[in-house]
N, C-alpha and C positions, 0 to 999 in steps of 0.2 A: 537574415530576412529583412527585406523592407516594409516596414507597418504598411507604408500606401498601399501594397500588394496582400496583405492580409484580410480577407472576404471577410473577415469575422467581424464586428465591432464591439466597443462598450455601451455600458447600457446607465444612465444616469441612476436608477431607479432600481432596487432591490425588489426583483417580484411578489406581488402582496400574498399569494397563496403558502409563501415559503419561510419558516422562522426559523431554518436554524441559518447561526453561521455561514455554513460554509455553503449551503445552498446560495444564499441570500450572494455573497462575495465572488462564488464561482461563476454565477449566471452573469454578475453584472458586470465583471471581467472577461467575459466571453470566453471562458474556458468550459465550459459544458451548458448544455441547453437541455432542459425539462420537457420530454415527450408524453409523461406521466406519472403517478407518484411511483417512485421508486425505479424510473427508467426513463433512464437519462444517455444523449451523445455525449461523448466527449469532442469537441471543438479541437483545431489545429495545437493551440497552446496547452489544452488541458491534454490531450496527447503524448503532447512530449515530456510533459509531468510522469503521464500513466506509464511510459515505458523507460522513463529514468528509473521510477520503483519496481520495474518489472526487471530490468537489468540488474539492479545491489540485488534483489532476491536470488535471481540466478545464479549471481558468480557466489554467493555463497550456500545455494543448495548445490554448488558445484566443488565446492571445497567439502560438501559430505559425500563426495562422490554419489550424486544425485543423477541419475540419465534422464535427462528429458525427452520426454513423451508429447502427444496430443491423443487424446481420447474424446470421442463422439458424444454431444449432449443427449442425443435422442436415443432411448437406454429399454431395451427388451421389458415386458412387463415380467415375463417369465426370472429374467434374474432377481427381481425385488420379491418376487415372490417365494423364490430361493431362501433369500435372507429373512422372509417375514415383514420386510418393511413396508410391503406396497398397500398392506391395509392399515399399519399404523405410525405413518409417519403422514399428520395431519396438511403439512405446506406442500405438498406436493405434488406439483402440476402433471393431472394425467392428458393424453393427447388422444383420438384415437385417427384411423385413417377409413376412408372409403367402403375397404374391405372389413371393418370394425378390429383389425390389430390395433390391440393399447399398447403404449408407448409412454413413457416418464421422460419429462425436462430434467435433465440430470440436476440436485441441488448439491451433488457429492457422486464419487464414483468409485467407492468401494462395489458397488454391484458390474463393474463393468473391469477395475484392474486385476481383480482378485481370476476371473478366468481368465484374462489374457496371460498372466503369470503362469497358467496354469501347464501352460504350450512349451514353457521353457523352461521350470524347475520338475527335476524328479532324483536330483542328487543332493547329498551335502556340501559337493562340492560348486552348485550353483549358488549356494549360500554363505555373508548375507548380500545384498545388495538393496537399495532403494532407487525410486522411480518416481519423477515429477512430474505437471504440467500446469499451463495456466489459461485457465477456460473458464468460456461462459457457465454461470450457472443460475436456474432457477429456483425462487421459492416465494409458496404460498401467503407472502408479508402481508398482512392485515395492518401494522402498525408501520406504512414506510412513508412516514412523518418528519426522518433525521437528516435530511438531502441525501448526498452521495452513503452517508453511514449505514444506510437500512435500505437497502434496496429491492428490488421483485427480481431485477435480471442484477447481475453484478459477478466481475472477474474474480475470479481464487485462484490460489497457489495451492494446488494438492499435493502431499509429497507422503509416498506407501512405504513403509519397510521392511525387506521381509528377513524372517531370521531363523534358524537353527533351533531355539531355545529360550525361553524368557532372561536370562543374565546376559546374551546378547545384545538382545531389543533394549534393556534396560539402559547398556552402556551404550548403547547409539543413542536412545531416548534420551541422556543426559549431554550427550554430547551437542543435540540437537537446542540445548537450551541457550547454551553458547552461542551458536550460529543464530538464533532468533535474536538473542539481546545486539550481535552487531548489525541487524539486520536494523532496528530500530533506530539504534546510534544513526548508521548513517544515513539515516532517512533526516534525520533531525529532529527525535521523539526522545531517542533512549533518556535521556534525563529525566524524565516525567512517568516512564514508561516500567512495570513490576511486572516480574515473573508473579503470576500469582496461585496462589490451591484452589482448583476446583474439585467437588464431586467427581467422581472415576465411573460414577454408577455401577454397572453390573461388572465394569473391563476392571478396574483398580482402585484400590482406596484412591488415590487424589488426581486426577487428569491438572492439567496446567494450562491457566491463559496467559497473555502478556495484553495486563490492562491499562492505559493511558490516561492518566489522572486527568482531567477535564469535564469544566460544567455542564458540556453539549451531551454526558455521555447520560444512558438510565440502567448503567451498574454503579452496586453499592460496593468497595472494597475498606479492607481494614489495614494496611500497612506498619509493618516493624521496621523501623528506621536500621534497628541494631543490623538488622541481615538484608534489607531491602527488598523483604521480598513482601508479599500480600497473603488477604483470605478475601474469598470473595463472599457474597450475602450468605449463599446459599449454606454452608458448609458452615460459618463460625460460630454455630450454637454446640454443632458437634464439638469443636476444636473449645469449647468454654471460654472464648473470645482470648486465644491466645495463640503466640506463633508458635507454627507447627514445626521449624527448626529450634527453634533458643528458648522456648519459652514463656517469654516474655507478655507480659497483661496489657503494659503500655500502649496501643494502639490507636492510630489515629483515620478516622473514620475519612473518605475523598470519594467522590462520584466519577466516574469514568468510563472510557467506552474499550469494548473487547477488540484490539487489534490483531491477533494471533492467537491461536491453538494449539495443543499438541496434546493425543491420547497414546496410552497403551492398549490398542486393539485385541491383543492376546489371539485368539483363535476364534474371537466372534464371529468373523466374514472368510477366514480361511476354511474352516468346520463344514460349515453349509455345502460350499464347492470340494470341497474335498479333495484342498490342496496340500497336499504331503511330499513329502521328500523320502531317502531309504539314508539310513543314516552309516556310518562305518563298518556296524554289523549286519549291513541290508535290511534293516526294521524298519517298515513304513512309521513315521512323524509327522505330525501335522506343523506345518509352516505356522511363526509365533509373527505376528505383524504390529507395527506403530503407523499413528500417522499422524501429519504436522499441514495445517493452514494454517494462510494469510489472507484478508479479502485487499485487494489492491485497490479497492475504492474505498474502502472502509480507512485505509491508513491514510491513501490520498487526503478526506475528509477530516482525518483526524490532523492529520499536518498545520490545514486552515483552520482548525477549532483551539490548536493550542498555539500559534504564532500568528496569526490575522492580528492587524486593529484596526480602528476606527478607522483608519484611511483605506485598508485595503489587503491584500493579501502578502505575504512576508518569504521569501521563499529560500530555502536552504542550500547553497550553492550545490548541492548534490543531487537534488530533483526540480532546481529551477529551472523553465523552461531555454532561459539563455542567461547565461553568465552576465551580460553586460545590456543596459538601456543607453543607446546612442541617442541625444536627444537634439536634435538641429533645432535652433532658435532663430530664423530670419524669415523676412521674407521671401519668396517666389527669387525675384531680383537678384539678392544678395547672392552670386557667384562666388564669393571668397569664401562664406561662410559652408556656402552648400559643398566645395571641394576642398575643403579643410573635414568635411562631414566623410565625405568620399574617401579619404585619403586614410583618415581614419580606421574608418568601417573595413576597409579592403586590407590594412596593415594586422587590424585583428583578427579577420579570419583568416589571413597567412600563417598568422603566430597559433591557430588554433581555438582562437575563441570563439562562444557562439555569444550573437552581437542580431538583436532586435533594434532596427533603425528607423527611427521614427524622423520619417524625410516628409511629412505632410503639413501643409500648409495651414495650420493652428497657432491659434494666438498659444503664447507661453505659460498660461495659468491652464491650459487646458490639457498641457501638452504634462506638467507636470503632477496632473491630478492623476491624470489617466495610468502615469508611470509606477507614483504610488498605489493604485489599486491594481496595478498587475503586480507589481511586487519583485522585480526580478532584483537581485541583493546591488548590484551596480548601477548608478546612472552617470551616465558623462555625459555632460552639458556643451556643445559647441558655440557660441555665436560672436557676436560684434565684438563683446567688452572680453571675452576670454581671449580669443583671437590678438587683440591688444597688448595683455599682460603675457601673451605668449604662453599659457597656462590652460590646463581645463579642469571644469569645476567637476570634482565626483561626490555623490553621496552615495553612503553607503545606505542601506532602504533600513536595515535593522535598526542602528542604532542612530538613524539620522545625521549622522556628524555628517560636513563637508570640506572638504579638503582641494585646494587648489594645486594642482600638481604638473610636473615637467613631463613631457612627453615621455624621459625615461623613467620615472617614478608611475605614470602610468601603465605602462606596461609593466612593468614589475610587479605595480596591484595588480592587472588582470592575469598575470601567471599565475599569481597564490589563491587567484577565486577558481 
């Protein structure tokens, strides 16, 4: 893509209304724009962030043999009432219509997959399976202060699973912990990122987050180095401030924000509906269920809150918007410069690359400001004096270094980005 053709622009100025992070850097890189607190566009470039983390979520709820779905936000009052939750689940956007039918902004859709399964399992031999989607959802935030983190409207990854028997659900449930930690890695979190013990409430002693150590977050967690895993506030008076695997008293205290979920639903929301199965000796069973979020804005945010700096945003060649920042250094005039620019641009996206080309007539302090507060991990520099040395200059956006390299040494880096 050619930046001159990009509608969008940068913004000098971190909006005053906005303190966190990633708000502040997203907006003034023009990758999402604030319509209000807690709902927010995502922009052309912040786009292709959201559906790079929407893609690594896919192909590995698709390695748990995951069917994707899409299910409706606008969700019967009659099912929440099913479950009991439509009087006490406080966030919860009711709607009504003309005709006075109430209606819920879905914040979750256990009340909506639980009977569509209902169409299709009455055997053992339908089971197990799990079922995904990733859809708007609503909630009542009083406190959506954190930018993209906390929001009122915001994307999820819902994923249902339904099974036979609780040793089932268990062994998918755990398998499912697996799948969440590569999920993180290749976002460019896992380092920082803990399976952690939650409360289970009324469904199991311990439900599981995966928390992301960062000061932007307003979770408390306790971390064991020895197992890597966490406690989170809620639960570590229970546990005597100790890990709930090894033992261990050592713990060191880190602020963090909740990227991912996963419960043992057991028969809470299958119960109500009265979804059963007839087992080998034809005995109706009631269907055992788990379920596993992600919010994709929530991780988006979290991405910018642990690799942003002062210059700008830092992006992981796995959810940056474009692999490579082409940056032409001349004037309007300069014809050698501007199709040594062309020659470029057009050889990388032959080879596959994606390649933001910044062909706009901007002086070169301004040209490279604007590069590091987008952040894309590559910049190659075209103009007069490289042209010369027959060379082009690349920085890497991470670790700053820059490197003067041969046409063939440069494609070689942009194959491994």
């Amino acid at each position: 893509m050619k930046q001159s053709q990009l509608f969008t622009k940068t913004h000098k100025e971190a909006p005053a209304d906005d303190i966190a992070k990633n708000a502040k850097l997203l907006v003034r890189a023009g990758f999402v724009d604030k319509l209000q607190a807690g709902v927010y566009t995502y922009l052309p470039l912040g786009l292709r962030v959201l559906k790079k983390i929407e893609n690594i979520i896919r192909e590995e709820m698709n390695t748990a043999r995951g069917q994707e779905i899409l299910m409706p936000s606008l969700q019967p009052k009659e099912n929440w009432q099913t479950t009991g939750r439509w009087d006490t689940m406080d966030d919860l956007y009711k709607v009504s219509d003309a005709s006075g039918r109430e209606n819920a902004l879905g914040p979750t859709h256990e009340e909506i997959v639980v009977p569509l399964v209902k169409q299709f399992v009455s055997s053992y031999r339908d089971l197990p399976f799990a079922t995904y989607q990733f859809q708007n959802k609503f909630r009542m935030e009083l406190r959506a202060k954190s930018g993209i983190l906390r929001g009122r409207e915001f994307i999820m990854k819902d994923m249902y699973s339904f099974h036979r028997d609780e040793e089932d659900m268990i062994a998918y449930y755990e398998t499912m912990k697996g799948v969440y930690a590569r999920v993180f890695e290749r976002v460019g979190i896992g380092a920082t990122t803990f399976l952690t013990f939650a409360s289970g409430g009324s469904f199991a002693k311990y439900s599981h987050e995966f928390q992301t150590v960062t000061s932007a977050g307003e979770d408390t967690i306790y971390i064991c180095d020895k197992c890597r895993v966490a406690v989170n506030n809620e639960i570590i008076e229970e546990q005597k401030h100790a890990c709930p695997q090894c033992g261990e008293k050592n713990l060191r205290t880190e602020t963090s924000v909740e990227v991912g979920n996963i419960f043992e639903l057991k028969t809470r929301f299958s119960a109500p509906f009265d979804l059963t199965y007839k087992d080998e000796e034809g005995k109706d069973r009631t269907v055992v269920m788990g379920c596993y979020g992600i919010g994709l804005g929530r991780v988006f945010g979290t991405v910018v809150e642990v690799l942003g700096d002062d210059k700008g945003l830092v992006w992981p060649r796995s959810i940056s918007p474009f692999a490579v920042h082409l940056v032409e250094i001349g004037n309007t005039d300069d014809a050698t410069v501007h199709d040594e620019a062309q020659r470029l641009y057009d050889e990388l996206l032959n080879k596959g690359v994606e390649v933001l080309w910044d062909d706009r007539n901007l002086r070169a302090g301004e040209k490279f400001a604007e590069s590091d507060l987008i952040g894309i991990p590559l910049r190659i520099v075209v103009s007069s004096k490289t042209l010369s040395s027959d060379t082009f200059e690349v920085k890497d956006r991470a670790t700053g270094e820059v490197s003067m390299l041969s046409w063939e040494e440069l494609l070689a880096v942009c194959k491994k980005q």
